[in-house]
Biopython code that builds the backbone (N, CA, C, O; Angstrom):
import numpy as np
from Bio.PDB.StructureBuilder import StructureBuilder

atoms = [
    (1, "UNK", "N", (0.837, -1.166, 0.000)),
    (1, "UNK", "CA", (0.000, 0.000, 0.000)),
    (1, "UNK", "C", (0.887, 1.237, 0.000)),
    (1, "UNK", "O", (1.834, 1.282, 0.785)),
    (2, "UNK", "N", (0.596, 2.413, -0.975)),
    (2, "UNK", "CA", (1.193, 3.347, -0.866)),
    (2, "UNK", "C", (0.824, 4.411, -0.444)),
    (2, "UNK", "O", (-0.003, 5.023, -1.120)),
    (3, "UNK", "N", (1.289, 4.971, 0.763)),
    (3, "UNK", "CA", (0.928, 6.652, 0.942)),
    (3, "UNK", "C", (1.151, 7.901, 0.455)),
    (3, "UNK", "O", (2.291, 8.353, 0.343)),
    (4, "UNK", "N", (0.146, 8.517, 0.146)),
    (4, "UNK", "CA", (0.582, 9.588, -0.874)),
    (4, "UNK", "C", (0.747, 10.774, 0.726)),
    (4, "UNK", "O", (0.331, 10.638, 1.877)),
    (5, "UNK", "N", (1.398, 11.671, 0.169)),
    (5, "UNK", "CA", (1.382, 12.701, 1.262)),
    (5, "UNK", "C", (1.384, 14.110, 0.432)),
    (5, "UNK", "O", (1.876, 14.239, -0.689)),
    (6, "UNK", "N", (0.737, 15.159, 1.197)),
    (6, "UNK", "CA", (0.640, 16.269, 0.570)),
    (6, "UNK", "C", (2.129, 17.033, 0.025)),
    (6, "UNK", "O", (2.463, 17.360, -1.114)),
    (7, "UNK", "N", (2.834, 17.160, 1.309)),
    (7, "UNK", "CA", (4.178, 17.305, 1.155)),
    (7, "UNK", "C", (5.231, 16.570, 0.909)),
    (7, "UNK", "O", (5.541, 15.625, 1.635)),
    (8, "UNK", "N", (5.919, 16.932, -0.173)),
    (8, "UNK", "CA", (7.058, 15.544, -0.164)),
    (8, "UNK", "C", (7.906, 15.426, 0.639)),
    (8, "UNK", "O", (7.955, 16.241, 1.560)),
    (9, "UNK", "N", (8.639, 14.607, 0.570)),
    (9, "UNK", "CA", (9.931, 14.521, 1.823)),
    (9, "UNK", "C", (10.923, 15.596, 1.188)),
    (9, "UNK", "O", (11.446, 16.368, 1.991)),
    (10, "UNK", "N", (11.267, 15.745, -0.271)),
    (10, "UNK", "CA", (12.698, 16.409, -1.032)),
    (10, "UNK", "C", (11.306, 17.379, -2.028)),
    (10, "UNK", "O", (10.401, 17.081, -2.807)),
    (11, "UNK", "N", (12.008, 18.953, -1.236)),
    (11, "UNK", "CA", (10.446, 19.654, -2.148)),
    (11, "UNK", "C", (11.873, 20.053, -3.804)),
    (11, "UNK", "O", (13.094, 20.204, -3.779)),
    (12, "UNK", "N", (10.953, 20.075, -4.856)),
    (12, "UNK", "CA", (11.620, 19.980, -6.108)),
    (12, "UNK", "C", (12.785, 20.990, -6.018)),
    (12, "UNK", "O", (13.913, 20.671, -6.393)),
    (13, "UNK", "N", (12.477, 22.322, -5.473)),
    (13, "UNK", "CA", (13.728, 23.809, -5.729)),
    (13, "UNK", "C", (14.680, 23.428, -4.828)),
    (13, "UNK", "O", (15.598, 24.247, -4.787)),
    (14, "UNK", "N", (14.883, 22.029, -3.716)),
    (14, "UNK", "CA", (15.912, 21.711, -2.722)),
    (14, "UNK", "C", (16.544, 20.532, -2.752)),
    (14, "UNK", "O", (17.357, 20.230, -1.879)),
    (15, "UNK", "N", (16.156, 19.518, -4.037)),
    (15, "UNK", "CA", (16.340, 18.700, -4.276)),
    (15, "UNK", "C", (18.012, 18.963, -4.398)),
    (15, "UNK", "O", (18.480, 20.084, -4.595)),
    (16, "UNK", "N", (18.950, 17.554, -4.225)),
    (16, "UNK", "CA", (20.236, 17.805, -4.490)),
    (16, "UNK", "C", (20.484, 18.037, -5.818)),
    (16, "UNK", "O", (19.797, 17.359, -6.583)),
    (17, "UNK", "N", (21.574, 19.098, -6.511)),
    (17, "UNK", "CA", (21.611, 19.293, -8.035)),
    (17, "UNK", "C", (23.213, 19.383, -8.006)),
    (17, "UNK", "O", (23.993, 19.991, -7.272)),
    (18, "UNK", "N", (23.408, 18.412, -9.259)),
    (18, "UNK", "CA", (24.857, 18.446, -9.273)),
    (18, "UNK", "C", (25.275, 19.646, -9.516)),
    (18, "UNK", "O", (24.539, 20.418, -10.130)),
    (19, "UNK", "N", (26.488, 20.025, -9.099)),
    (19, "UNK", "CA", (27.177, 21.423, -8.769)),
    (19, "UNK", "C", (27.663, 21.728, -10.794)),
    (19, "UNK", "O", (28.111, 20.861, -11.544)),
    (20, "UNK", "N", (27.403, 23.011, -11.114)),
    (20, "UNK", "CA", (27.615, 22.719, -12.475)),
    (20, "UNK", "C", (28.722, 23.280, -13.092)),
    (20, "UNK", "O", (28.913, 24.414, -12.653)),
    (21, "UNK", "N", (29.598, 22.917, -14.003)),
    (21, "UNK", "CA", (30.973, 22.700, -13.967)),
    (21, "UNK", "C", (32.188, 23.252, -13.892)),
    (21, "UNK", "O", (33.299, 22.722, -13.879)),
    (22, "UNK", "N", (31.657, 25.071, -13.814)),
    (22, "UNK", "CA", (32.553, 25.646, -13.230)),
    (22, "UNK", "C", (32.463, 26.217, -12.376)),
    (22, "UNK", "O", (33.048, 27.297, -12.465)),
    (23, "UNK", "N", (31.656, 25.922, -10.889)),
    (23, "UNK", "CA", (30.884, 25.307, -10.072)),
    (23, "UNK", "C", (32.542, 24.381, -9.091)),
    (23, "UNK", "O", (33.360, 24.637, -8.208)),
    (24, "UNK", "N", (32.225, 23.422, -9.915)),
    (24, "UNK", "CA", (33.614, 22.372, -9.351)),
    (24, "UNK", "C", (34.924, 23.168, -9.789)),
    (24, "UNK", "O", (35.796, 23.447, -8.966)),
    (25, "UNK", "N", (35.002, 23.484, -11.012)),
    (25, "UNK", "CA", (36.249, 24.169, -10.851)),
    (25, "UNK", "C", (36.966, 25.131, -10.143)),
    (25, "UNK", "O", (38.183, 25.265, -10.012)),
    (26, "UNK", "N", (35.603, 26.080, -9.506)),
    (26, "UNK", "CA", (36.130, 26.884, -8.877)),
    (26, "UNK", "C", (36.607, 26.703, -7.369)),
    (26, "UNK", "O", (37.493, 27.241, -6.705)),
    (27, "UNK", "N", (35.496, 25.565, -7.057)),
    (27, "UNK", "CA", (35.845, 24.746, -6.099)),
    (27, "UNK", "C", (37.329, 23.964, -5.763)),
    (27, "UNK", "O", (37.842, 23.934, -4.645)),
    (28, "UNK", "N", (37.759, 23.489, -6.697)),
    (28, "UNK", "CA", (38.958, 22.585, -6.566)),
    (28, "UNK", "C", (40.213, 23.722, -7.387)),
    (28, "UNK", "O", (41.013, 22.961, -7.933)),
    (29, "UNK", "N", (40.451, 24.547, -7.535)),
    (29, "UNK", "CA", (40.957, 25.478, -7.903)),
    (29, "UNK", "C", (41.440, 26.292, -6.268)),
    (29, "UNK", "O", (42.577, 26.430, -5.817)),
    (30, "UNK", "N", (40.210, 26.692, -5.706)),
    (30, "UNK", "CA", (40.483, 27.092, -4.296)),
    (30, "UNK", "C", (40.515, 26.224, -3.056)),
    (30, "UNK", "O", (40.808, 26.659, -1.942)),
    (31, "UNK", "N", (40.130, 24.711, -3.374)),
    (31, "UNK", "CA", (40.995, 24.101, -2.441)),
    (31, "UNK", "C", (42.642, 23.694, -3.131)),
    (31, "UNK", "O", (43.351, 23.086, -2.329)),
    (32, "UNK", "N", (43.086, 23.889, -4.093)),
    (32, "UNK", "CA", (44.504, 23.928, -4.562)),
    (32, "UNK", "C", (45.084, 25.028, -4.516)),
    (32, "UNK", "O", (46.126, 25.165, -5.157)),
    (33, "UNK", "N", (44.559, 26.098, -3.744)),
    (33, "UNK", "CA", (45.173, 27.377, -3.432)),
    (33, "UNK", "C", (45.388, 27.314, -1.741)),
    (33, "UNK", "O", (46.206, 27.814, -0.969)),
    (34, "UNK", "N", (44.184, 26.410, -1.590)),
    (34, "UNK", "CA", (44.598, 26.492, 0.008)),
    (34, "UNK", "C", (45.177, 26.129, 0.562)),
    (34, "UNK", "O", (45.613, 26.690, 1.567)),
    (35, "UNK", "N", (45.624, 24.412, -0.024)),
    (35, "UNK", "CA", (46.751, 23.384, 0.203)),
    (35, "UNK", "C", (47.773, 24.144, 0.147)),
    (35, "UNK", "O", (48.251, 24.558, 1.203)),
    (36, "UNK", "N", (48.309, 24.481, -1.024)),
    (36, "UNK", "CA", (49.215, 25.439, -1.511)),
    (36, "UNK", "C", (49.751, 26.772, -0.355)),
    (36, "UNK", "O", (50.966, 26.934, -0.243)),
    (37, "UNK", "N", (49.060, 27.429, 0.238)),
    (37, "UNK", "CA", (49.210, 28.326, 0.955)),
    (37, "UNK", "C", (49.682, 27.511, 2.748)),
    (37, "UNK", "O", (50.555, 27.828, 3.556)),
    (38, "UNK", "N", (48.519, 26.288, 2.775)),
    (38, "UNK", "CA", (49.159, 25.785, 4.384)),
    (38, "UNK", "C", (50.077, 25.058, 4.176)),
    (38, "UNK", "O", (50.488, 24.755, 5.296)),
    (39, "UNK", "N", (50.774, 24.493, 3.319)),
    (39, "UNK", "CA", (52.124, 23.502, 2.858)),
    (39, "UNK", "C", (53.173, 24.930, 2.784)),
    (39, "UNK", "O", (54.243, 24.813, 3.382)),
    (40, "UNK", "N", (52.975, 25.892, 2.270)),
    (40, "UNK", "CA", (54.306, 26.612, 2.629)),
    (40, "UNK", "C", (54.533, 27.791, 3.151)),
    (40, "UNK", "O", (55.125, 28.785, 2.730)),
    (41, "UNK", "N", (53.698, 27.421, 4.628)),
    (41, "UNK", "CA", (53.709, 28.313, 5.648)),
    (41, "UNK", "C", (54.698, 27.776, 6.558)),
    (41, "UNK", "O", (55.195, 28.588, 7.338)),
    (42, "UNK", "N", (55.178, 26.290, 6.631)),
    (42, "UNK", "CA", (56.527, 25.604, 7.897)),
    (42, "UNK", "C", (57.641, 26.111, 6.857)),
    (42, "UNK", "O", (58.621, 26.586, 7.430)),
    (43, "UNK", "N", (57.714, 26.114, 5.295)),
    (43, "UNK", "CA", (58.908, 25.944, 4.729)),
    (43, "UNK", "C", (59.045, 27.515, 4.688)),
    (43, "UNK", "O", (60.032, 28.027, 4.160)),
    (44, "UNK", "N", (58.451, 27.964, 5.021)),
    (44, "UNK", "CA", (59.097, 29.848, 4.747)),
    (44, "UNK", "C", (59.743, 29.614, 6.176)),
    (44, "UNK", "O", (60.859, 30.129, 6.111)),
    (45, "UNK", "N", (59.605, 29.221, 7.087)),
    (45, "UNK", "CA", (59.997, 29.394, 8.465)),
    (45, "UNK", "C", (60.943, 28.657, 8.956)),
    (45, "UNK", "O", (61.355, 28.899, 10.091)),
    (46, "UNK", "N", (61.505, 27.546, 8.153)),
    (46, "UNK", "CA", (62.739, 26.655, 8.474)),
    (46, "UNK", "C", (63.323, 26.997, 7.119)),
    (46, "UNK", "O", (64.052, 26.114, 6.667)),
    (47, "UNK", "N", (63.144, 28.268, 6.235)),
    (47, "UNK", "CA", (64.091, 28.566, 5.176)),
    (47, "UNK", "C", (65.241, 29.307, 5.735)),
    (47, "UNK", "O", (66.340, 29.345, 5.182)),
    (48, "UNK", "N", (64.840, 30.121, 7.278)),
    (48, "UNK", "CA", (66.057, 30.583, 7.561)),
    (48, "UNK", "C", (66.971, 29.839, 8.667)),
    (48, "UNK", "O", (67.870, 30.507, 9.178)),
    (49, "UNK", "N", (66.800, 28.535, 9.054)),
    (49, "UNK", "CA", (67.284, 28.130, 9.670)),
    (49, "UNK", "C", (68.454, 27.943, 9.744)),
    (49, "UNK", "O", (69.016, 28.197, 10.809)),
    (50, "UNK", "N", (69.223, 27.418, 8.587)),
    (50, "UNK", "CA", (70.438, 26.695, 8.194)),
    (50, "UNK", "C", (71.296, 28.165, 8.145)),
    (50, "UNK", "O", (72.168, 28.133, 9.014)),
    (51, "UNK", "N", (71.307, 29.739, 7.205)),
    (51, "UNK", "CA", (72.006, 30.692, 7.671)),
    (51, "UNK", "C", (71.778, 30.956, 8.762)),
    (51, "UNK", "O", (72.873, 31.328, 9.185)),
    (52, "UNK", "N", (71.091, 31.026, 9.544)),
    (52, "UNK", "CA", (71.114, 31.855, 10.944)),
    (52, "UNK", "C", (71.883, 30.845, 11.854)),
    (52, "UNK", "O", (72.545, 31.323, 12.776)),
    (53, "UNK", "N", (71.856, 29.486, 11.678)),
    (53, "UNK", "CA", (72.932, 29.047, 12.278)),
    (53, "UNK", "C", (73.798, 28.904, 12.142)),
    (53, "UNK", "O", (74.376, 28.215, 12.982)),
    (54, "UNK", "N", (74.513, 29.396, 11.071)),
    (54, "UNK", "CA", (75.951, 29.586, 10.823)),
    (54, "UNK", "C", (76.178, 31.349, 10.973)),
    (54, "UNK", "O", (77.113, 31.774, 11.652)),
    (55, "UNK", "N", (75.429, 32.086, 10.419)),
    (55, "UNK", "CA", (75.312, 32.801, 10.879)),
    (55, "UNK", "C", (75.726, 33.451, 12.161)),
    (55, "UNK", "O", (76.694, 34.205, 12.071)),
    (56, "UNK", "N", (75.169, 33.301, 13.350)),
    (56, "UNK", "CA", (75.491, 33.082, 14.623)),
    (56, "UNK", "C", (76.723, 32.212, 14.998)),
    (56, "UNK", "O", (77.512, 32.607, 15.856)),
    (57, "UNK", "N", (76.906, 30.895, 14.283)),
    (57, "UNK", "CA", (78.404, 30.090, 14.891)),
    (57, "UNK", "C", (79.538, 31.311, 14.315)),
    (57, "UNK", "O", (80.661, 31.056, 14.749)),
    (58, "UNK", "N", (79.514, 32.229, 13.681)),
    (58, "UNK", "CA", (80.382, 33.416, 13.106)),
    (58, "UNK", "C", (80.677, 33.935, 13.617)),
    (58, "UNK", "O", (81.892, 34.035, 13.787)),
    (59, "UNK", "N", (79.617, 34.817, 14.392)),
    (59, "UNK", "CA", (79.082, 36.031, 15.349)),
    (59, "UNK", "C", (79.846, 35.423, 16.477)),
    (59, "UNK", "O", (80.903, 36.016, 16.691)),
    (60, "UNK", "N", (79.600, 34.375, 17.283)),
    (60, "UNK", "CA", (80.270, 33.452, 18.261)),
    (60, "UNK", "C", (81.344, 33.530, 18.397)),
    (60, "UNK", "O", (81.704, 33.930, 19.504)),
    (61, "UNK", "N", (82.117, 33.291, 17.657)),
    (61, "UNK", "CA", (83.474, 32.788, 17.494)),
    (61, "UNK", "C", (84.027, 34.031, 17.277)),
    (61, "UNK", "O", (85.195, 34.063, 17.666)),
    (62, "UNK", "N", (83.645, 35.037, 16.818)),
    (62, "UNK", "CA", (84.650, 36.406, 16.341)),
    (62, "UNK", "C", (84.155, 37.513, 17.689)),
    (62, "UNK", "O", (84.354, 38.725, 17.768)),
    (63, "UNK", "N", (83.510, 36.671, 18.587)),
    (63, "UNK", "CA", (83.245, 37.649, 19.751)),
    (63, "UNK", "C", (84.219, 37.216, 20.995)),
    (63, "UNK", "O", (84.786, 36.125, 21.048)),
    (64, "UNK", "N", (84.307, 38.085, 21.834)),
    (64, "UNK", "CA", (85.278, 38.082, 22.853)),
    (64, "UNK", "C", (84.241, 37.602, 24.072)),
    (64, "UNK", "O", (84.542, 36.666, 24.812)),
    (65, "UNK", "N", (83.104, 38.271, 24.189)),
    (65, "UNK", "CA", (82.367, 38.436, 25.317)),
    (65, "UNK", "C", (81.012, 37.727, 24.867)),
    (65, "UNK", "O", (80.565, 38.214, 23.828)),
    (66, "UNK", "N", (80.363, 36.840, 25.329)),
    (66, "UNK", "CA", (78.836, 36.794, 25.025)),
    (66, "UNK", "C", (77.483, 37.626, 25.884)),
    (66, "UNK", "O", (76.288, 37.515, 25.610)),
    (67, "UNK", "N", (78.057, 38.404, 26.901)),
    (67, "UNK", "CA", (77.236, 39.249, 27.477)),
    (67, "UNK", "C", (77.174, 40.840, 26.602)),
    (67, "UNK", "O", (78.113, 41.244, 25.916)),
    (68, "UNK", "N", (76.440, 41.268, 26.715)),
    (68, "UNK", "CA", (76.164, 42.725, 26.686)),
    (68, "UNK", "C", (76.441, 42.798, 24.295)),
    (68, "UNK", "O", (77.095, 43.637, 23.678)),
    (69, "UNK", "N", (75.956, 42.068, 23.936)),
    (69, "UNK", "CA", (76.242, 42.403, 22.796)),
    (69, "UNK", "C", (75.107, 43.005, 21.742)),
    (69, "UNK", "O", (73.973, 42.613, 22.020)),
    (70, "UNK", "N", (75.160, 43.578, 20.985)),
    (70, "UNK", "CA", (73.826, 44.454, 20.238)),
    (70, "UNK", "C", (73.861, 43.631, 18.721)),
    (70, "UNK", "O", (74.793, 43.293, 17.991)),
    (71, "UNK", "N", (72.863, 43.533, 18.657)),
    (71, "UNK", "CA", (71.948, 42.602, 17.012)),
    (71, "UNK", "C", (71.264, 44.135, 16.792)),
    (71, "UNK", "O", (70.424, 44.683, 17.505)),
    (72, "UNK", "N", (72.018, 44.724, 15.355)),
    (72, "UNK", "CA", (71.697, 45.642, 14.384)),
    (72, "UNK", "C", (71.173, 45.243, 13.195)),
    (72, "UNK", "O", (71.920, 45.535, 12.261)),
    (73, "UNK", "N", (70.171, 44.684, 12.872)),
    (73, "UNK", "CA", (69.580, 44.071, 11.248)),
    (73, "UNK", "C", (69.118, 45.329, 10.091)),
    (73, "UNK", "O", (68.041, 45.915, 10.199)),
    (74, "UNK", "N", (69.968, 45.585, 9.146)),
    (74, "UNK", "CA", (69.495, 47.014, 7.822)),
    (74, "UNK", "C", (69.142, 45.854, 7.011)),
    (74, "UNK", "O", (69.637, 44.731, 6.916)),
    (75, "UNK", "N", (68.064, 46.481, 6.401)),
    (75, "UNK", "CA", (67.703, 45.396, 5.274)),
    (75, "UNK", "C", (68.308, 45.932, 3.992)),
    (75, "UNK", "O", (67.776, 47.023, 3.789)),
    (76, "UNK", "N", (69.281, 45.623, 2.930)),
    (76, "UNK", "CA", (69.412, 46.340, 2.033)),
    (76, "UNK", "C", (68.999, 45.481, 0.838)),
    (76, "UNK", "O", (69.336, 45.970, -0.240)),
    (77, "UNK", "N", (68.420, 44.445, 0.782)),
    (77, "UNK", "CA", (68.084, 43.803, -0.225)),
    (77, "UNK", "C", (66.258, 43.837, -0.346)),
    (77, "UNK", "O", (65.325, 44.122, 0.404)),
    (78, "UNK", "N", (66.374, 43.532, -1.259)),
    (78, "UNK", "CA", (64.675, 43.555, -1.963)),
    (78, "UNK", "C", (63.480, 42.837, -1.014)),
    (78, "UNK", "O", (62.282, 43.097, -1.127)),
    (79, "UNK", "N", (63.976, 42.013, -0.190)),
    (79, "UNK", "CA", (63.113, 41.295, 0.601)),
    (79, "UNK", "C", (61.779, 42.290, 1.609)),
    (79, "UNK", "O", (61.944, 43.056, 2.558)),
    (80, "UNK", "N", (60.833, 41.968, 1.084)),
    (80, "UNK", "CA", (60.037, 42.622, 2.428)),
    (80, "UNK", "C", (60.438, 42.442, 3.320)),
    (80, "UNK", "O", (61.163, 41.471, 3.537)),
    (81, "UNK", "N", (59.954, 43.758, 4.627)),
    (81, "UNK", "CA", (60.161, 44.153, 6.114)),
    (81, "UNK", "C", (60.040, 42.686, 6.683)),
    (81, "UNK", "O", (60.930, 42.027, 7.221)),
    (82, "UNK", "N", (58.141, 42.167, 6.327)),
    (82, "UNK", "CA", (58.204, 40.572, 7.167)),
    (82, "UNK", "C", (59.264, 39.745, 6.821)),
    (82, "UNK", "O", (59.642, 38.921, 7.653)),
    (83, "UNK", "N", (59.681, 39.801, 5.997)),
    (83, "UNK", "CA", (60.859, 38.551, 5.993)),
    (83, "UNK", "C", (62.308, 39.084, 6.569)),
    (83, "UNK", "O", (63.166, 38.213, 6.712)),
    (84, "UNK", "N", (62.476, 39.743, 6.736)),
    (84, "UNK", "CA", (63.310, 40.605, 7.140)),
    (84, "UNK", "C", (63.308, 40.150, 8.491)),
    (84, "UNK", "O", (64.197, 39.351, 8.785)),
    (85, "UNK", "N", (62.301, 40.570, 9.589)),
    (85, "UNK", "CA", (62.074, 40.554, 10.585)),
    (85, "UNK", "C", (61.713, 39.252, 10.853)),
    (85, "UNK", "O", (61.529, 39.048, 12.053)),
    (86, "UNK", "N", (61.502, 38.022, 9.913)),
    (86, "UNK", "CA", (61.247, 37.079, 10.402)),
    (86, "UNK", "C", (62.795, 36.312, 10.169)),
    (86, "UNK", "O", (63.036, 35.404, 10.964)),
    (87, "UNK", "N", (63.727, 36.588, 9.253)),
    (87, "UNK", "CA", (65.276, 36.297, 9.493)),
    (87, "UNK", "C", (66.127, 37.150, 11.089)),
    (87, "UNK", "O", (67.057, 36.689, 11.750)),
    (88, "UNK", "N", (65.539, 38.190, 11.256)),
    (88, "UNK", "CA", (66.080, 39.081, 12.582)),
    (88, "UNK", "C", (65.912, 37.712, 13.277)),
    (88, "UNK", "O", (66.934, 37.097, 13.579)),
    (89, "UNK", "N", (64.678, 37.183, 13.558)),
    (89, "UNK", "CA", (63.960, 36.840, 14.835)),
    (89, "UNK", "C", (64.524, 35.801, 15.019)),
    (89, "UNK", "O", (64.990, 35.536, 16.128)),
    (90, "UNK", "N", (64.648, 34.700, 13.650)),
    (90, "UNK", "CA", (65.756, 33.378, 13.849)),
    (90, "UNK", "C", (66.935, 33.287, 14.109)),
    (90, "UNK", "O", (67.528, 32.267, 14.461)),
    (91, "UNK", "N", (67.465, 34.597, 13.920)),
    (91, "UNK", "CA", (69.001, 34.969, 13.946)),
    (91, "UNK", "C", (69.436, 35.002, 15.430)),
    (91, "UNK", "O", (70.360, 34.345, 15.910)),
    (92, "UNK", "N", (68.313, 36.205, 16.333)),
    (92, "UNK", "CA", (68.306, 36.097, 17.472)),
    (92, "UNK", "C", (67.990, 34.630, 18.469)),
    (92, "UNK", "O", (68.748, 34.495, 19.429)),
    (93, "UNK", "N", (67.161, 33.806, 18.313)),
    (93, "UNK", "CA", (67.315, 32.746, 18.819)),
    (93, "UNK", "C", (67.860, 32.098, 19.158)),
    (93, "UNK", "O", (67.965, 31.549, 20.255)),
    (94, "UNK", "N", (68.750, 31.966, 17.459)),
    (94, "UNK", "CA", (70.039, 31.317, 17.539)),
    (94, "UNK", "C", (71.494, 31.604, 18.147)),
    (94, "UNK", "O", (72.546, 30.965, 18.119)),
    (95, "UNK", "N", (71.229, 32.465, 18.540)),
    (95, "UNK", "CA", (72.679, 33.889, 19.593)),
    (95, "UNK", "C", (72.115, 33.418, 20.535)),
    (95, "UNK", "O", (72.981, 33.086, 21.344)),
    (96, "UNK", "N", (70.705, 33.094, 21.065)),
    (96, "UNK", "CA", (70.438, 33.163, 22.689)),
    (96, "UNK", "C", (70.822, 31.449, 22.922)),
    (96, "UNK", "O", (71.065, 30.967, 24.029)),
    (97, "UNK", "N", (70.815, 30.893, 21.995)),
    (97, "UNK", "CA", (70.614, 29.213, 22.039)),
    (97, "UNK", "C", (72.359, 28.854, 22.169)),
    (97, "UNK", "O", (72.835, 27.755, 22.453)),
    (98, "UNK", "N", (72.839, 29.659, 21.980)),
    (98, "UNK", "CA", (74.341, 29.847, 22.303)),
    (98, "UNK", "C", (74.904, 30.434, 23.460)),
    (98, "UNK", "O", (76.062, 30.850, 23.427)),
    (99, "UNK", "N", (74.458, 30.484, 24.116)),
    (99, "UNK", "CA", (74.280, 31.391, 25.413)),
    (99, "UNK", "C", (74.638, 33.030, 24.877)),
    (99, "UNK", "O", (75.366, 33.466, 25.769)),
    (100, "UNK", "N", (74.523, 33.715, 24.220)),
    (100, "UNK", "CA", (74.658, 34.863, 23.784)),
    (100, "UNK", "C", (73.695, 35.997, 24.401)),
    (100, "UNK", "O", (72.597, 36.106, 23.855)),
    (101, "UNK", "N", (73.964, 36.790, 25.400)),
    (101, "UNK", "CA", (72.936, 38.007, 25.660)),
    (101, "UNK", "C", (72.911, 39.279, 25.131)),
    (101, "UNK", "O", (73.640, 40.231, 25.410)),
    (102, "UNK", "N", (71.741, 39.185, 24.114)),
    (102, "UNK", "CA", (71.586, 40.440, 23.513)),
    (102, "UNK", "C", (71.236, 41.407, 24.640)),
    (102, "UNK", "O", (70.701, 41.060, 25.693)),
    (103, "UNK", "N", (71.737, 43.176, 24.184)),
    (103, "UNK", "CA", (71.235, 44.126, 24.790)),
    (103, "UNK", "C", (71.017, 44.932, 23.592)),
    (103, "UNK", "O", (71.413, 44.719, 22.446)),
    (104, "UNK", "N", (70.179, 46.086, 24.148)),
    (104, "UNK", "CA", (70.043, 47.280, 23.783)),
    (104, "UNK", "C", (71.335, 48.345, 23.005)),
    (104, "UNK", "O", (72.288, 48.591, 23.744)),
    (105, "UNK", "N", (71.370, 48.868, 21.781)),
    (105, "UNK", "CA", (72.715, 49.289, 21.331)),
    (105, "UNK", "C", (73.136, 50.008, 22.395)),
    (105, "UNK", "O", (74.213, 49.650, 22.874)),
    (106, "UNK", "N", (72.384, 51.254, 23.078)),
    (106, "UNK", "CA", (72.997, 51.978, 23.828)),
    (106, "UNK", "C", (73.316, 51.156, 25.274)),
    (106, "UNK", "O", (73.705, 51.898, 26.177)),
    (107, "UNK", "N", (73.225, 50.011, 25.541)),
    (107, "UNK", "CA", (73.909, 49.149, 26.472)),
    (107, "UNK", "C", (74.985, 48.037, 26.326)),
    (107, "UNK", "O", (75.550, 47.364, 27.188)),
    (108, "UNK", "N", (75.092, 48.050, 25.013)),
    (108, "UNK", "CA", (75.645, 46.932, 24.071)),
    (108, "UNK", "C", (77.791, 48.035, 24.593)),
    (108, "UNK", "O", (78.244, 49.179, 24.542)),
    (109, "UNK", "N", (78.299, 46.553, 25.025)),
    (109, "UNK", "CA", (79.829, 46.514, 24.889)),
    (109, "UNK", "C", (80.542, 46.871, 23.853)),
    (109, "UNK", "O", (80.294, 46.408, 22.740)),
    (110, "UNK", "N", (81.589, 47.797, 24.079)),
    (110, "UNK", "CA", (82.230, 48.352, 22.653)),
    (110, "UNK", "C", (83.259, 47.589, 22.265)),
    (110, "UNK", "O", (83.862, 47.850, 21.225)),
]
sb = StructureBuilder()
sb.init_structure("model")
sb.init_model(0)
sb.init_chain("A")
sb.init_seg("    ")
for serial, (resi, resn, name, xyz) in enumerate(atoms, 1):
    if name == "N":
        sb.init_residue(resn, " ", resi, " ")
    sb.init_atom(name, np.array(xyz, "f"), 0.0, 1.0, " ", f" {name:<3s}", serial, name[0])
structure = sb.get_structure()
């Protein structure tokens, strides 16, 4: 026996409709932008690893004192400020991971 019902279960304008085809493209286009963007957000950030630690084994070794010393970063190359400041920031780590204490220039040892 079949029941008819006034209302259907799936009303026709909500029914599922395949997505139409550039529709999907735009779809899988911006999840391949997004992959793309969270895959090389670790590798911008372990790109400065390897100079800043030699970097610093430099700085180390050609210093007399590891107290009272001043980190001056000029950017003179093309790189944006953020990258700039995000090489400062690894650079410094790597001086403190050495036992190295940065100061302030006007406190910094001559």
């Amino acid at each position: 026996m079949r029941v008819e019902c006034y209302n259907p279960i799936f009303p026709r304008d909500l029914r599922f409709r395949m997505p139409s085809r550039s529709q999907r493209v735009f779809f899988l286009l911006s999840l391949a932008i997004l992959v793309a963007l969270v895959s090389a957000i670790p590798a911008a950030a372990q790109e400065w690893d390897a100079p800043a630690r030699e970097l610093a084994e430099k700085i180390v070794a050609r210093t007399q004192s590891r107290t009272g010393l001043s980190l001056t970063v000029k950017n003179l190359s093309s790189l944006p400020q953020s990258r700039v400041a995000e090489a400062q920031h690894v650079l410094e780590s790597e001086l403190r991971r050495r036992g190295v204490s940065l100061a302030a220039p006007e406190q910094a040892l001559e």
